[in-house]
C-alpha positions as CSV (number, residue, x, y, z in Angstrom):
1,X,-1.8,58.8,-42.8
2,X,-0.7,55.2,-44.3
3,X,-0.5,54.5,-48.2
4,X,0.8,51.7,-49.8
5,X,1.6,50.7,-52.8
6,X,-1.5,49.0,-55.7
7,X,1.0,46.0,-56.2
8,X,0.7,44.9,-52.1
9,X,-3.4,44.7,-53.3
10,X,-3.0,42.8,-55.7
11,X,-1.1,40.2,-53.7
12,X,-4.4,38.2,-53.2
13,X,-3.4,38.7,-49.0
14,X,-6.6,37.7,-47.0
15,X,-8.5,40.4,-44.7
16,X,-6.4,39.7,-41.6
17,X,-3.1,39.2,-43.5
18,X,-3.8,43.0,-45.0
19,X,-5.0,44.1,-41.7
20,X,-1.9,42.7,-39.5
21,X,0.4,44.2,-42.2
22,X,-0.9,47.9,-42.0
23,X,-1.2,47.7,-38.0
24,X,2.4,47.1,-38.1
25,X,3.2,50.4,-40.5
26,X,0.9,51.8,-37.9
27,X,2.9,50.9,-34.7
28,X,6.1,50.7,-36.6
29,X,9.4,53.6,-35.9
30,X,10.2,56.0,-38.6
31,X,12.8,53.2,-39.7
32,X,9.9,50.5,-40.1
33,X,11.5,48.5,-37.3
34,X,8.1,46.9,-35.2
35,X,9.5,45.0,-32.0
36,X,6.2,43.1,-30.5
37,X,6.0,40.2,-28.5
38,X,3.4,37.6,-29.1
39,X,0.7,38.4,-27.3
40,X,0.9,42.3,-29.1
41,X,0.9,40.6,-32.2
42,X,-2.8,39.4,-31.3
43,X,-3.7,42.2,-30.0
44,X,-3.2,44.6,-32.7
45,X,-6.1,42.3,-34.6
46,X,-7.7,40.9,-32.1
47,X,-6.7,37.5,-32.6
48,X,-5.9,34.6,-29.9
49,X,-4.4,31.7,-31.7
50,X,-0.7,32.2,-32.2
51,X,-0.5,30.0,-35.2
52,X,-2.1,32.1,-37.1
53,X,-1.0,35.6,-36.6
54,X,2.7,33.3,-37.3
55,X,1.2,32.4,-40.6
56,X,0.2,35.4,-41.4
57,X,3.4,36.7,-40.9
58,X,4.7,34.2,-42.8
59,X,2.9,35.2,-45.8
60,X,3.5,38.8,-45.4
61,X,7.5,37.7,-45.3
62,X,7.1,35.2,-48.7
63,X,5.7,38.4,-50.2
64,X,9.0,40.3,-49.5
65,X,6.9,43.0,-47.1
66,X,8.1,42.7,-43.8
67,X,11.3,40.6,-42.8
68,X,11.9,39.0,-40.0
69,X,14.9,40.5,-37.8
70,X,15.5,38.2,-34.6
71,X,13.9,37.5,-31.4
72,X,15.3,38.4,-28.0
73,X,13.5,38.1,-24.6
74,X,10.6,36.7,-25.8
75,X,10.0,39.9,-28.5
76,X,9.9,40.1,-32.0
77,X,11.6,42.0,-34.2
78,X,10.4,43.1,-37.7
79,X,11.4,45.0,-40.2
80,X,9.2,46.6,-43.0
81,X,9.9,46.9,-46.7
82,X,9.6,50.8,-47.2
83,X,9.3,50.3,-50.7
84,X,5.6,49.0,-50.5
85,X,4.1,51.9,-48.3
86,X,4.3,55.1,-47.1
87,X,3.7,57.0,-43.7
């Protein structure tokens, strides 16, 4: 089970921006660390174009949710604000 917080709902996030954010609490460790490459990133929304599963991550980051950790080997790393949801 996921909840998360009424505020992250009224951040005016589009579909996809709400949906990559809770598919990342979903895959995420019990820390909130998510460490994806790329290509995962699509996946977990079923989107191809790079650009804009990077803006949407962009957004989630300018609304404090998930911060971005550092990239090595080609992979992503992620980190959730716990304060916003719950799992």
């Amino acid at each position: 089970m996921i909840c998360i917080q009424d505020s992250v709902l009224e951040l005016g996030l589009k579909a996809q921006e709400l949906h990559l954010y809770m598919q990342m609490i979903r895959v995420s460790d019990e820390t909130g660390t998510v460490i994806l490459k790329q290509q995962e990133f699509r996946d977990l929304i079923s989107v191809q174009d790079t650009r804009s599963i990077v803006a949407y991550l962009r957004t989630l980051e300018s609304h404090g949710l998930v911060y971005y950790v550092g990239r090595t080997d080609r992979v992503n790393t992620y980190k959730l604000n716990k304060k916003f949801y719950f799992k």
